[in-house]
C-alpha positions in Angstrom: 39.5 -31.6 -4.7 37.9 -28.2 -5.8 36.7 -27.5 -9.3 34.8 -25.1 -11.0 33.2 -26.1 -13.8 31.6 -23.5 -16.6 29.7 -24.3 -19.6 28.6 -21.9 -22.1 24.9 -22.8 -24.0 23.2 -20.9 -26.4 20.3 -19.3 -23.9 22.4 -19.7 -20.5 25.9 -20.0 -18.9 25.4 -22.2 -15.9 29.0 -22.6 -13.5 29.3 -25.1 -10.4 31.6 -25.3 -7.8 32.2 -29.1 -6.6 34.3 -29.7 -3.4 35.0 -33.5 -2.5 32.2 -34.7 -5.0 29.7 -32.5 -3.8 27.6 -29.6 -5.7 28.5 -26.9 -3.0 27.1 -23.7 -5.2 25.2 -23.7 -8.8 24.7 -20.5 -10.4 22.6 -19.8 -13.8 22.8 -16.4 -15.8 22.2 -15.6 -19.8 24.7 -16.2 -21.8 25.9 -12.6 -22.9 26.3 -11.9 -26.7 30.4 -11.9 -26.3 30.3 -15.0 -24.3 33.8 -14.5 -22.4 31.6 -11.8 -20.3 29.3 -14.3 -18.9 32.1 -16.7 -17.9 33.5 -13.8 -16.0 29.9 -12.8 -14.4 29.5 -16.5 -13.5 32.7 -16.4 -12.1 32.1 -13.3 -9.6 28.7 -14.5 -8.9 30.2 -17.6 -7.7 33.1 -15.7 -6.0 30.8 -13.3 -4.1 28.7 -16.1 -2.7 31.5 -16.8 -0.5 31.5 -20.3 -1.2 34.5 -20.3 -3.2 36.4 -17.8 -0.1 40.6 -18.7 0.2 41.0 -22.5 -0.3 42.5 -23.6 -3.7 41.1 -24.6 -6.6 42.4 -27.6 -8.2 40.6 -26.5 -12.1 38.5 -24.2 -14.3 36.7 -26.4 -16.6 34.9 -24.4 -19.2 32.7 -25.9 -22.1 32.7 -23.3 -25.1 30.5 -23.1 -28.3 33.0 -20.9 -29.6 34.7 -23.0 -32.3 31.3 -24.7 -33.3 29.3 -21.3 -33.7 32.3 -20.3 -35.7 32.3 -22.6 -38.5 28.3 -22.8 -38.6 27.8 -19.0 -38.6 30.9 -18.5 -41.2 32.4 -16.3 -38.7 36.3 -15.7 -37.2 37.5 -18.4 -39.5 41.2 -17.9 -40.6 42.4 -18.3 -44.6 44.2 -21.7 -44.6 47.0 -23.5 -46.7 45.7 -26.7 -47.5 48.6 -28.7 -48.3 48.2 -32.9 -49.5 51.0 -35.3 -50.0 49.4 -37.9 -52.3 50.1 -36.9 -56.0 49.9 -38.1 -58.6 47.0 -39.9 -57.1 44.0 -38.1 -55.3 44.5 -34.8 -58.2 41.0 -35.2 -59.2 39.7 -34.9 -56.2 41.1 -31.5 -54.4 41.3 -29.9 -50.4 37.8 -28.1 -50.4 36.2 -30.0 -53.2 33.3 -30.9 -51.0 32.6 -27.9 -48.8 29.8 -25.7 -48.8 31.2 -23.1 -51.4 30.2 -20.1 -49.1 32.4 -21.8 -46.1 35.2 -22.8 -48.3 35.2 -19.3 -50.2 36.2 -17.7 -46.9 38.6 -20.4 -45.4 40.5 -21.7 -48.9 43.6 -19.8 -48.9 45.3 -21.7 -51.0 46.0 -25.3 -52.0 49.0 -27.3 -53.1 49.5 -30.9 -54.0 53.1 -32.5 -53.8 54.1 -36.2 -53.9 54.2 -38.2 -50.8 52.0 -40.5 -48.9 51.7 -44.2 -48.2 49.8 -47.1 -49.5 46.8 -48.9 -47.5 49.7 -51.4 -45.9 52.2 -48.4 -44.4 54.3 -49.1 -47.3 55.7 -45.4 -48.7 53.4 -44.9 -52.3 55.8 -42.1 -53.2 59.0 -40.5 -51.5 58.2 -36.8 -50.0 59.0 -34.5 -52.4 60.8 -31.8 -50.2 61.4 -29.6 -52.5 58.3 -29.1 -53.6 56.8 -28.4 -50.0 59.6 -25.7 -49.4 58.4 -24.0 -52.4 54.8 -24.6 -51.1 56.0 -23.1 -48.1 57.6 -20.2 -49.5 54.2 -19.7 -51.9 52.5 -19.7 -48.9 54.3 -17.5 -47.1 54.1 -14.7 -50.4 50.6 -15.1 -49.6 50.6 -14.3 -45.9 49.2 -17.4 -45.1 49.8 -18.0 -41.3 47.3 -21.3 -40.6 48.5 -24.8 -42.7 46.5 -28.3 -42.4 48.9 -31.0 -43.7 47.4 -33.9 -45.0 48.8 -37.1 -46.5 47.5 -40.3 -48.2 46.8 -42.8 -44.8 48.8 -40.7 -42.8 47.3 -42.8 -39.7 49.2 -45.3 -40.3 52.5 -43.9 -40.9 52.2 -40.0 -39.9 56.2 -39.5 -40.7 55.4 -37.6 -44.0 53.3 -35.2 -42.3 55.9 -34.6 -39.8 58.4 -34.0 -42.1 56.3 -31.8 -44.2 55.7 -29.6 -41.4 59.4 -29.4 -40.2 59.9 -28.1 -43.7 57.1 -25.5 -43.2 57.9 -24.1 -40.1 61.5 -23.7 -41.5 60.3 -20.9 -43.6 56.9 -19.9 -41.6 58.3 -19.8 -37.8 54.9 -18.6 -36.5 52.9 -21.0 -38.4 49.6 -23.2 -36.8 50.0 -26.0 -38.6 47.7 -28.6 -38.2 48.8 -32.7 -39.3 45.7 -34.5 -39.8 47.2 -37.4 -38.5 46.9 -35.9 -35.3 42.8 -35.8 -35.8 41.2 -38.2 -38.1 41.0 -41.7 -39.0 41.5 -43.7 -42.1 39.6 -41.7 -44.6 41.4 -39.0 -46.7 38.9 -36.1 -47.9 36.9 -36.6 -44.5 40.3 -36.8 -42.3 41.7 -34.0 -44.2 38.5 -31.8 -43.8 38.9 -32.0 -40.0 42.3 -31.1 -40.2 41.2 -27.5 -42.6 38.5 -27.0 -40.2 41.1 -27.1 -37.4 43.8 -24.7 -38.9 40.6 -22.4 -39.7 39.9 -21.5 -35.9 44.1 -21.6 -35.3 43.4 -17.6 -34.6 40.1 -17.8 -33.0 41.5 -20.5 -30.6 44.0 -18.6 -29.5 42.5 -15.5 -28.9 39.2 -17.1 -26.7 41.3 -19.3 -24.8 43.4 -16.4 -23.8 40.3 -14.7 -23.4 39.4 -17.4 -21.0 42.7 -17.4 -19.1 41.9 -13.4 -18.0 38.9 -13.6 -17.2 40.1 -16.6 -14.4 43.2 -14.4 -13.6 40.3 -11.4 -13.6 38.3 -12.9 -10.7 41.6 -14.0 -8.9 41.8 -17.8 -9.2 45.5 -18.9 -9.3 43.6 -22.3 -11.2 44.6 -24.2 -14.2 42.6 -23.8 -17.3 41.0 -26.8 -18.7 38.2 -26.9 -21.7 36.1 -29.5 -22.4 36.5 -31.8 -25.2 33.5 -34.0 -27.2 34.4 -37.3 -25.8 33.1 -36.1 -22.3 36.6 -35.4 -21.1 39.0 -32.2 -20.6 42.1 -31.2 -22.2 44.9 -28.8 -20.9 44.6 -25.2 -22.5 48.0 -25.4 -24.4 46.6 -28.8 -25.8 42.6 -27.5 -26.5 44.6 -24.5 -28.3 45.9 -26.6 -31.1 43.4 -29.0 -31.6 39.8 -26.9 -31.4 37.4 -29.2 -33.1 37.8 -31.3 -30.1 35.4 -29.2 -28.8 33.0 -29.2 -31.1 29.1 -30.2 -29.4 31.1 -30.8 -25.9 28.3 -29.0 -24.2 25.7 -32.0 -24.8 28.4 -34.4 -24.0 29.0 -32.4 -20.8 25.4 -32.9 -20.0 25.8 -36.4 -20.1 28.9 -37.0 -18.5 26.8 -34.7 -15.5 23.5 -36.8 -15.6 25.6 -39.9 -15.0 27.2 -38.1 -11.9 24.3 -37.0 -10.6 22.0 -39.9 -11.1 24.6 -42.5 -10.4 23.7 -44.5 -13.6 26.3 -45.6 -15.8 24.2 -47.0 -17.9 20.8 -44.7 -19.7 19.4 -43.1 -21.9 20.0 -39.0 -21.2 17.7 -35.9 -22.9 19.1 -32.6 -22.6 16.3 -30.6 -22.6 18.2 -26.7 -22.6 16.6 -23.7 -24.1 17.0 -23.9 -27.7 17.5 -27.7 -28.5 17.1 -31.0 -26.9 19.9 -33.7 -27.3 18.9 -37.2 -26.6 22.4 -39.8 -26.4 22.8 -43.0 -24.6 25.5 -43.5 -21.7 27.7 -46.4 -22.0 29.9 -46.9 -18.8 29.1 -43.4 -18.1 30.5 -41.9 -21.3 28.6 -41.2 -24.1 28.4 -43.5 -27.4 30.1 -42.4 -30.0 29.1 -42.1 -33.3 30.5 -44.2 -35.9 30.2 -42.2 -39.2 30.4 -39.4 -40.5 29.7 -36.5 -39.5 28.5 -33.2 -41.1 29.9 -29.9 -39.5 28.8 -26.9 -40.8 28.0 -28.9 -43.9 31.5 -30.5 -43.9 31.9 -33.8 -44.1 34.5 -35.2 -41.4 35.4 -38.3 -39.5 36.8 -37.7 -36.1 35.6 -38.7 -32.5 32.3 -37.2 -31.8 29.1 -38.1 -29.6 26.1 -40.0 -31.2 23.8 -37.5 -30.3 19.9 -36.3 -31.5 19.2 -32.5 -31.9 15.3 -31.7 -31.7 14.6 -27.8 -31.6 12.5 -28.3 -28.3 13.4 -26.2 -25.3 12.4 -23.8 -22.3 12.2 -20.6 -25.1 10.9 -22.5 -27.8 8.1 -20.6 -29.9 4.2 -22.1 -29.6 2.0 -21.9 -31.9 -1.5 -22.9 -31.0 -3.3 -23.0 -34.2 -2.6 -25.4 -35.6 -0.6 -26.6 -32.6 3.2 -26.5 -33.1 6.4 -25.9 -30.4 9.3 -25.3 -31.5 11.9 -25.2 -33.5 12.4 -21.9 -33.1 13.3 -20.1 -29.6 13.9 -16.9 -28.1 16.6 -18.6 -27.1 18.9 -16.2 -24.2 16.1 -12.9 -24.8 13.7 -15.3 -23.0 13.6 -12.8 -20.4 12.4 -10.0 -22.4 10.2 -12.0 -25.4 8.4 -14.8 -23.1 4.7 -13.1 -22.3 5.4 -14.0 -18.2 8.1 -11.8 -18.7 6.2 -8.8 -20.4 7.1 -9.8 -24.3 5.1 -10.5 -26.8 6.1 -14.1 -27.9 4.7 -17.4 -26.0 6.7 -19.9 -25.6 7.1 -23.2 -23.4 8.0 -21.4 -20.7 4.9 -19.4 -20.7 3.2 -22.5 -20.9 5.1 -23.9 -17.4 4.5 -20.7 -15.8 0.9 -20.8 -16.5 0.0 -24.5 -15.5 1.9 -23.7 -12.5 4.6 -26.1 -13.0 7.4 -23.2 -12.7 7.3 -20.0 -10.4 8.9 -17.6 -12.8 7.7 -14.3 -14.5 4.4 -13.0 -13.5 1.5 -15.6 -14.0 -1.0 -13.0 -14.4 0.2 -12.2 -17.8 -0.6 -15.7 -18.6 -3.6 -16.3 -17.1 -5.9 -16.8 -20.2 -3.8 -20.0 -21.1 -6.4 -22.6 -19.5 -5.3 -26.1 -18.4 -6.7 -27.6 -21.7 -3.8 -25.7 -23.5 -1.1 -26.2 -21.5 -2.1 -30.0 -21.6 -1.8 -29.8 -25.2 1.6 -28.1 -25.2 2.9 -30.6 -23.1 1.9 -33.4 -24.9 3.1 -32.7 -28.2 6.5 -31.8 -26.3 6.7 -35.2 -24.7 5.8 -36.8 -28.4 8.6 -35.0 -29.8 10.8 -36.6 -26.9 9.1 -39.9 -27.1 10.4 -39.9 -30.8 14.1 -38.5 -30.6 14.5 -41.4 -27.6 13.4 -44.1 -30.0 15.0 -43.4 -32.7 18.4 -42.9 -30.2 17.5 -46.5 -28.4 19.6 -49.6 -29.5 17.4 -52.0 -27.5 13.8 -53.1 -27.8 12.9 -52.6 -23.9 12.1 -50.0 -22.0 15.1 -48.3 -21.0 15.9 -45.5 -18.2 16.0 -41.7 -19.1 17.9 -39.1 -17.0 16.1 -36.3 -18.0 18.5 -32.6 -17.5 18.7 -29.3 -18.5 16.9 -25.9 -17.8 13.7 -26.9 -19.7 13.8 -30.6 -18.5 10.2 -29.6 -17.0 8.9 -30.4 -20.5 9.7 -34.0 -19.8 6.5 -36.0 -18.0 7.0 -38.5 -15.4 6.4 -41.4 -17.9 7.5 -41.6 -21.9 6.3 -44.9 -24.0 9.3 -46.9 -24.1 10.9 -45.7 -21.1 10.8 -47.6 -18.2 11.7 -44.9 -15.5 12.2 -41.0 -16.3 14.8 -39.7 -13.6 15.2 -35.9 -12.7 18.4 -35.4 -10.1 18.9 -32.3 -8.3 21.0 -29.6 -9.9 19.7 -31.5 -13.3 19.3 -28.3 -14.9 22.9 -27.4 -14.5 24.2 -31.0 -15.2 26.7 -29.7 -18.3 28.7 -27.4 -15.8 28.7 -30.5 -13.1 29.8 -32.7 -16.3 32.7 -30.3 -16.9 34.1 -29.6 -13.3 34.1 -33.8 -12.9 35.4 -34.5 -16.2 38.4 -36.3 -16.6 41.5 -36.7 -19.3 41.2 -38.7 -22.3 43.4 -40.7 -25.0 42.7 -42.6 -28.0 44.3 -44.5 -30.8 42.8 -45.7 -33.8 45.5 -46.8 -36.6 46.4 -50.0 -38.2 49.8 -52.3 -36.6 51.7 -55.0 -39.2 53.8 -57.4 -38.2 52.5 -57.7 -34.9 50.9 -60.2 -32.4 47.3 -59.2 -31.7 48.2 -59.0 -27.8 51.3 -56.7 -29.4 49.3 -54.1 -31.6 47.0 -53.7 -28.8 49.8 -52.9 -26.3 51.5 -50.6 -29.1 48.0 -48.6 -28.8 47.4 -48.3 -25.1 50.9 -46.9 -25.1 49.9 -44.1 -27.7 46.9 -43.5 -26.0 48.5 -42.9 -23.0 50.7 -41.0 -24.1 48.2 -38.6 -25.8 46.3 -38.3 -22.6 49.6 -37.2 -21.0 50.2 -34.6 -23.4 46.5 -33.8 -22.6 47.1 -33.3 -18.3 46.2 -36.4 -17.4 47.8 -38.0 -14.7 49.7 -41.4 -15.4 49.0 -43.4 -12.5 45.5 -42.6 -13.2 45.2 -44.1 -16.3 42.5 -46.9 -17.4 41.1 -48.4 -20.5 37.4 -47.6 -21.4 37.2 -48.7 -25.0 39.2 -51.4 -26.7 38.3 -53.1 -29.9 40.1 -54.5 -32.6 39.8 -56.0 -36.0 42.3 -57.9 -38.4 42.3 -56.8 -41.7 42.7 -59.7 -43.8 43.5 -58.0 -47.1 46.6 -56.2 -45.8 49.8 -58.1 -45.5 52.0 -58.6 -42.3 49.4 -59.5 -40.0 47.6 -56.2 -40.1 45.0 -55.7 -37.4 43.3 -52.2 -36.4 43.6 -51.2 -32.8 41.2 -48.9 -31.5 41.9 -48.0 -27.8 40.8 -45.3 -25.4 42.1 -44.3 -22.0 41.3 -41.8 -19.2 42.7 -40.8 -16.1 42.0 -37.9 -13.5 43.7 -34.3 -14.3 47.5 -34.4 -13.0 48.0 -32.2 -9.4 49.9 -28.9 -10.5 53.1 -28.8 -10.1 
């Protein structure tokens, strides 16, 4: 098995080749301002190492910050049809009600409200009203609105309204992305729904960076399947990561992860990815990130769909320091490292500097930083590891030490012993462990609704089988399949013997045909 795996940071784009399990080639280069350009440089540099040479590759796994960027910088987002099945209920409370107005001035392209929708128990709360969503449809269409999120009153537990709706949709708008929040979110209407807009907002964006992606592989001639990495540590098939973006939001950190369990061999730690802007501190759990179990604010949007439990700090390897009154971070000089840091002949000192004079790095020339004394650098480096020392405790869910894999670029700002650590860990290629994290990832599926009428050993049978199925749809291989997460919980106010099934499966990529 041969896989290149690509992932796309803020200060650098770092690509591995991995042949039987085995880093053959790392490469590290700064991530360019257009971002599909370093992909392809990273590619070629790669390439031209000979290491790659004639044999096949199995899979391009690229980890993108794309999607993310573009809803927290308010740029490339698409004008969106929001369109809810839940009147008369839910009127007082809108699509868009509770976004940021700047974000939701640029994505609302209209909203419209039509009866449909089910009550907490799967039972229909009013009949669709198909009428009304062709004439939404046709409204929509006046408007030259291409990109629809569907939403519908606890849609996850009977998605057929959605379904329906967008049958009737794409009856009048052929070339339509419609999104079915269903197909995203959990129990939860405004946050569910918000995932879904947020979705059909990068329908356009998606579309044109994936295909983006898919030259510059052709480009470097690789006859290789594209994958991109998704936020549960996993990969999903082009054609699938196309319609559903938001999967990928912060997949980079969870790529990280996924690669310091590889590397390390732990299943079971605390990781810190120290990189050049940020550091993310999560906890492995059978060598998959935890997952967070709220909500969680995207570009000031509230939603509720899978994503990593993770700590952002603004430490890293271009962070700015300040010595008086001593401060790092958290702003960086992010990828212009190279021309701001004062090793480097800027003007700006940074951690970096601070490595490069103590003599803890060989980069840059150390003559520019030569008047930074050891007392300084001592300093530097302690208030860095208090800012880790905090992040990993407020990230623990134990008492006891625990272990730390410590990855990333700037993972030299991490000492050999943290208070409430018990070992601090730093594995070769660590400060490439998000592109090792995306070349070994594998496919995921998940379920998370609410079965009536069901034995408990039923409902949780009924969800494997739509998990599975989902990670299918995703590439993954059938015969591959296991369960990593399975929990359930009966709902005793619900009649029929609800219970709600949550289940996830993964399994390794599917060979090409």
């Amino acid at each position: 098995m041969r896989r290149i795996g690509i992932d796309v940071g803020g200060t650098n784009t770092d690509a591995v080749l991995i042949e039987d399990g085995k880093v053959v080639r790392a490469v590290k280069a700064p991530t360019s301002e257009d971002v599909t350009t370093g992909i392809l440089d990273s590619l070629k540099s790669l390439g031209s190492t000979g290491v790659v040479g004639t044999k096949r590759i199995d899979g391009v796994m690229i980890g993108t910050t794309h999607f993310i960027n573009a809803v927290v910088q308010r740029r490339h987002l698409t004008k969106v049809a929001a369109l809810r099945l839940g009147m008369p209920a839910s009127a007082s409370l809108p699509p868009f009600c509770d976004w940021p107005e700047d974000l939701a001035a640029l994505v609302r392209g209209g909203v419209w409200m039509v009866e449909g929708g089910h009550e907490y128990d799967g039972r229909p709360f009013m009949p669709l009203d198909e009428a009304a969503v062709t004439k939404a449809a046709q409204e929509m269409k006046a408007a030259g609105l291409r990109a629809v999120g569907i939403s519908s009153i606890f849609s996850p537990l009977d998605p057929s309204h959605e379904r329906r709706a967008a049958e009737l949709v794409l009856a009048v708008i052929p070339d339509a992305a419609i999104t079915c929040s269903s197909d995203l979110g959990r129990i939860g209407l405004l946050e569910r729904e918000n995932a879904g807009l947020l979705n059909a907002a990068l329908a356009d964006l998606s579309r044109d960076t994936i295909a983006a992606f898919e030259k510059a592989i052709l480009t470097s001639g690789l006859a290789a399947p594209l994958f991109i990495t998704q936020n549960d540590g996993t990969v999903a098939e082009a054609r699938q990561a196309r319609r559903l973006p938001v999967y990928s939001f912060a997949s980079g950190a969870t790529n990280s992860m996924r690669g310091a369990a590889y590397l390390s061999g732990l299943s079971d730690a605390m990781v810190i990815d120290v990189g050049g802007t940020t550091t993310d501190v999560g906890q492995l759990k059978l060598g998959f990130p935890r997952e967070a179990n709220s909500v969680v604010k995207v570009g000031g949007v509230r939603t509720l769909f899978r994503m990593p439990d993770l700590m952002s700090i603004g430490l890293g390897g271009g962070s700015h320091v300040v010595l008086d009154p001593l401060k790092v971070g958290p702003l960086s000089v992010g990828y212009r490292l190279l021309k701001e840091g004062i090793a480097f002949g800027g003007s700006q000192l940074t951690t970096t500097d601070i490595a490069v004079a103590s003599g803890v790095l060989q980069l840059g020339d150390r003559k520019k930083v030569a008047h930074l004394d050891a007392a300084v650098c001592t300093r530097v480096f302690a208030e860095s590891a208090r800012l880790a020392e905090e992040a990993i405790d407020r990230m623990k869910t134990e008492a006891g030490d625990v272990p730390l894999i410590a990855v990333g670029g700037g993972a030299f700002l991490i000492p050999e012993k943290l208070a409430g650590v018990s070992q601090v860990i730093h594995v070769e290629h660590g400060d490439c462990a998000n592109a090792v994290g995306a070349a070994i990832a594998q496919v995921s599926g998940e379920c998370d609704q609410i079965f009536k009428d069901m034995t408990r050993v039923e409902a949780i049978a009924a969800a494997r089988n739509i998990a599975n199925d989902r990670a299918v749809a995703s590439g993954a291989d059938r015969a591959s399949l296991q369960t990593i997460e399975s929990e359930d919980m009966p709902l005793a106010y619900l009649p029929g013997n609800s219970v709600r099934v949550r289940v996830r499966v993964v399994g390794d990529v599917a060979a090409a045909a």
